[in-house]
C-alpha positions as CSV (number, residue, x, y, z in Angstrom):
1,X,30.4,5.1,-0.8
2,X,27.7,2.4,-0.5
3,X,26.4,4.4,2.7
4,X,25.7,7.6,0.6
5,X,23.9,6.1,-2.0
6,X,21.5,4.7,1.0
7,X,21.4,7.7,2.9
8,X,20.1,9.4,-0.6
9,X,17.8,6.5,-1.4
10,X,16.6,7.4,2.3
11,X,15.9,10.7,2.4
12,X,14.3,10.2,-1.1
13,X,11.8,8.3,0.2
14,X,11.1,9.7,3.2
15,X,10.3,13.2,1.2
16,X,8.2,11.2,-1.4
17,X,6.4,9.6,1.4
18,X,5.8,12.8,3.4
19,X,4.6,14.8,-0.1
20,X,1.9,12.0,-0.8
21,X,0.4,12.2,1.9
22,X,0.6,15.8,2.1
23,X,-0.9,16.1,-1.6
24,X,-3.9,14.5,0.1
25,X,-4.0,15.6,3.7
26,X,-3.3,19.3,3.4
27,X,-1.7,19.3,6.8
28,X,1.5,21.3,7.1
29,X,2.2,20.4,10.9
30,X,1.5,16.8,10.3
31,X,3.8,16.6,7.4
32,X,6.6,18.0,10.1
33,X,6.4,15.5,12.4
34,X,6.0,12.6,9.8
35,X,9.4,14.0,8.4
36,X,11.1,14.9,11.5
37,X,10.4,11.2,12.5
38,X,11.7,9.7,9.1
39,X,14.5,11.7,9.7
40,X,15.3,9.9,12.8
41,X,14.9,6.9,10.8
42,X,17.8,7.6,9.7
43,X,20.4,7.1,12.4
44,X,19.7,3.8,12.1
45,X,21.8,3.8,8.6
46,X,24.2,5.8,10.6
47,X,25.0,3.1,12.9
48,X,25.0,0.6,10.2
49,X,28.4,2.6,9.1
50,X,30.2,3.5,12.4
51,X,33.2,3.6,10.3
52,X,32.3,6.0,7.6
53,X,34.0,9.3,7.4
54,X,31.1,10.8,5.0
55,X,28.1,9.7,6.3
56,X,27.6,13.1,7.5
57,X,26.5,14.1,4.0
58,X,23.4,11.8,4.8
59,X,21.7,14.7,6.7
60,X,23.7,17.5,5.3
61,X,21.6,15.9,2.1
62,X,18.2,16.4,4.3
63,X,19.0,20.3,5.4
64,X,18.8,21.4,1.3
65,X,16.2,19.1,1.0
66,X,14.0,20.1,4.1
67,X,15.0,24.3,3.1
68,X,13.6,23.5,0.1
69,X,10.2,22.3,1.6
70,X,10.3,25.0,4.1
71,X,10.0,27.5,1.3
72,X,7.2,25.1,-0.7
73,X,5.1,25.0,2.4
74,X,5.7,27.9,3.7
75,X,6.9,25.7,6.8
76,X,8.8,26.8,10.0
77,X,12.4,26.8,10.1
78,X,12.1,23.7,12.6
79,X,12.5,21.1,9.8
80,X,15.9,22.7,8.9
81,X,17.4,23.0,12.3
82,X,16.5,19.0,13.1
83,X,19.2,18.2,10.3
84,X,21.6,20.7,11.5
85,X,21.1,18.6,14.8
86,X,21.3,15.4,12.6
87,X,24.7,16.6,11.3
88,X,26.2,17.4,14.4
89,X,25.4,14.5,16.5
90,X,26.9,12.5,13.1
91,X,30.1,14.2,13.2
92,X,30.3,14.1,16.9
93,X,30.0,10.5,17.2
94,X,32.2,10.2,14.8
95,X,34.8,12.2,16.8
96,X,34.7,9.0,19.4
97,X,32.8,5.8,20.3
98,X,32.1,7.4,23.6
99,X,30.1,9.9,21.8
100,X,27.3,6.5,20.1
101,X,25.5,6.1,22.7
102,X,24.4,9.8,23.9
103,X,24.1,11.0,20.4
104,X,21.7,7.6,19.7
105,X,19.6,8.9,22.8
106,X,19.9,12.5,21.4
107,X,18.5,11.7,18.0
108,X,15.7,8.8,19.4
109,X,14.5,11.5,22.1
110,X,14.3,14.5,19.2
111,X,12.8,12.2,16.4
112,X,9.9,10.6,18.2
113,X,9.1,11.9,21.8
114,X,9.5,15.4,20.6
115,X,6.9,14.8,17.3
116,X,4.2,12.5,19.8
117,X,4.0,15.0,22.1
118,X,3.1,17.4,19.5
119,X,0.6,15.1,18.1
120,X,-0.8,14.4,21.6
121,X,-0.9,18.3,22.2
122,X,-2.6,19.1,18.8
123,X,-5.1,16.6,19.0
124,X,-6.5,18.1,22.3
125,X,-6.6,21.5,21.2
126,X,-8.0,20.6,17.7
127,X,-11.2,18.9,19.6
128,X,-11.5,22.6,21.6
129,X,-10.8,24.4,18.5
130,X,-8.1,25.9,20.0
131,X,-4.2,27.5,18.5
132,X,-1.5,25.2,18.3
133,X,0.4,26.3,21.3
134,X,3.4,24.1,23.6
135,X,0.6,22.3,26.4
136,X,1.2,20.5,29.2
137,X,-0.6,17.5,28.1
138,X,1.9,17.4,25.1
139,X,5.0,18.2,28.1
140,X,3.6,15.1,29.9
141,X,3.9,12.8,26.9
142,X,7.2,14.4,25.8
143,X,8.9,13.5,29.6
144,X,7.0,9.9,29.2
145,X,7.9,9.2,25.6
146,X,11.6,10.4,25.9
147,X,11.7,8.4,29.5
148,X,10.9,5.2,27.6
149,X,13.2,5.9,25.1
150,X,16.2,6.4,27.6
151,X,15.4,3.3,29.4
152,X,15.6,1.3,25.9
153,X,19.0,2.8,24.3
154,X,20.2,2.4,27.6
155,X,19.4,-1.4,28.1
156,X,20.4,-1.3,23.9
157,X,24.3,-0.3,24.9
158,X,24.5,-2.0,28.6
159,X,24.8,1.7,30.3
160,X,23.5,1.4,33.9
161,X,22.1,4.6,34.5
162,X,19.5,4.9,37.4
163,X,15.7,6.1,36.9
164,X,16.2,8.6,38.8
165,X,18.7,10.5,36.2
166,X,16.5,9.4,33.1
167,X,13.2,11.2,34.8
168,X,15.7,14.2,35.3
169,X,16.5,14.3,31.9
170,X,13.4,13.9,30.6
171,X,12.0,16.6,32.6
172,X,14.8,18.8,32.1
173,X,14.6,18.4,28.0
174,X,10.4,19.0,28.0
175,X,11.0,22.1,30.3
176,X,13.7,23.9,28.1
177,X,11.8,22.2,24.9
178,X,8.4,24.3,25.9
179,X,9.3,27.1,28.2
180,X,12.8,28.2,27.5
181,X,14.1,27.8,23.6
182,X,10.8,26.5,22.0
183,X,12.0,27.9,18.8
184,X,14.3,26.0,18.7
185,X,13.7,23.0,20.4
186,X,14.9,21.1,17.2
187,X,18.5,22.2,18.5
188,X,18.0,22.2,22.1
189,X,16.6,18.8,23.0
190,X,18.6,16.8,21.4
191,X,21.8,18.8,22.9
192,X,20.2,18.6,26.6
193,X,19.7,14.6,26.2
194,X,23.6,14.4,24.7
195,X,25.5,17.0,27.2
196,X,23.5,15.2,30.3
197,X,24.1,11.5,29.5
198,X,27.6,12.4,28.7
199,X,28.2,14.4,32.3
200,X,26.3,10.9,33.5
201,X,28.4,8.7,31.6
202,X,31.8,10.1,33.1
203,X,30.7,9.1,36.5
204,X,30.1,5.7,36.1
């Protein structure tokens, strides 16, 4: 049970991180994105204990927490639905091996591309004084940011997949991110990036 104790530890500290600085900063959306991307953080646990049958409670742990904070700071339901996501790519990967490596992608791609492009987004509009609203600068980043991070896990677990695909997918996941299920992006991207490299993944 060594990987739940960690996983708690974990989450811990990522939510007494992301409440410090909140205590000073004030910022609701930052605070999102720092925890979305601590929360990705955490799959790196996960594949620490490929072996674990409970490990899922790691970010089954996180969707209490992150209700909790929702209803504190008066947050969107986004920080909840990215540990539903969390949970289901952990129990999906543990359903087979084949399942690691587009679940990885899955969780990289929603943790970090999806919270830069926000930032990126936000920090244009905040210098025109504008509402935060889905941009296409932040779309732009998102494609780039989750095209880099394809290319890595890729290299990561030795899948040849051509650029080609991982611009499609990256394209694909910003579009249905911004224009299609933006409410819930924290549940869409993550299963575009798993159901396409897993279609890929057969054919090679």
């Amino acid at each position: 049970m060594m990987e739940i104790f960690v996983s708690i530890v974990y989450v811990v500290f990522i939510i007494g991180i992301s409440s410090t600085i909140y205590n000073k900063v004030k910022c609701k959306f930052l605070i999102r994105k720092i925890i979305h991307m601590g929360m990705a953080g955490w799959w790196f646990i996960r594949l620490q204990y490929l072996d674990s049958k409970v490990l899922w409670l790691g970010p089954a742990f996180f969707i209490i927490i992150n209700f909790v904070l929702s209803q504190k700071m008066e947050c969107e339901k986004g920080i909840v639905y990215f540990p539903l996501s969390l949970t289901g790519l952990t129990l999906l990967s543990m359903m087979s091996d084949t399942y690691v490596f587009p679940a990885t992608a899955a969780v990289m791609v929603l943790g970090y591309a999806d919270p830069i492009a926000a930032l990126v987004g936000r920090k244009r509009q905040l210098k025109q004084n504008l509402r935060y609203e889905k941009s296409l600068l932040g779309s732009m980043a998102f494609e780039g940011v989750a095209f880099i991070i394809l290319l890595i896990v890729c290299r990561v677990y030795c899948i040849h997949i051509s650029i080609f695909s991982m611009v499609i997918i990256s394209v694909l996941t910003a579009f249905a991110e911004a224009k299609i299920f933006s409410r819930f992006d924290n549940i869409v991207v993550p299963t575009v990036v798993f159901v396409s490299l897993h279609i890929i993944c057969r054919e090679y």
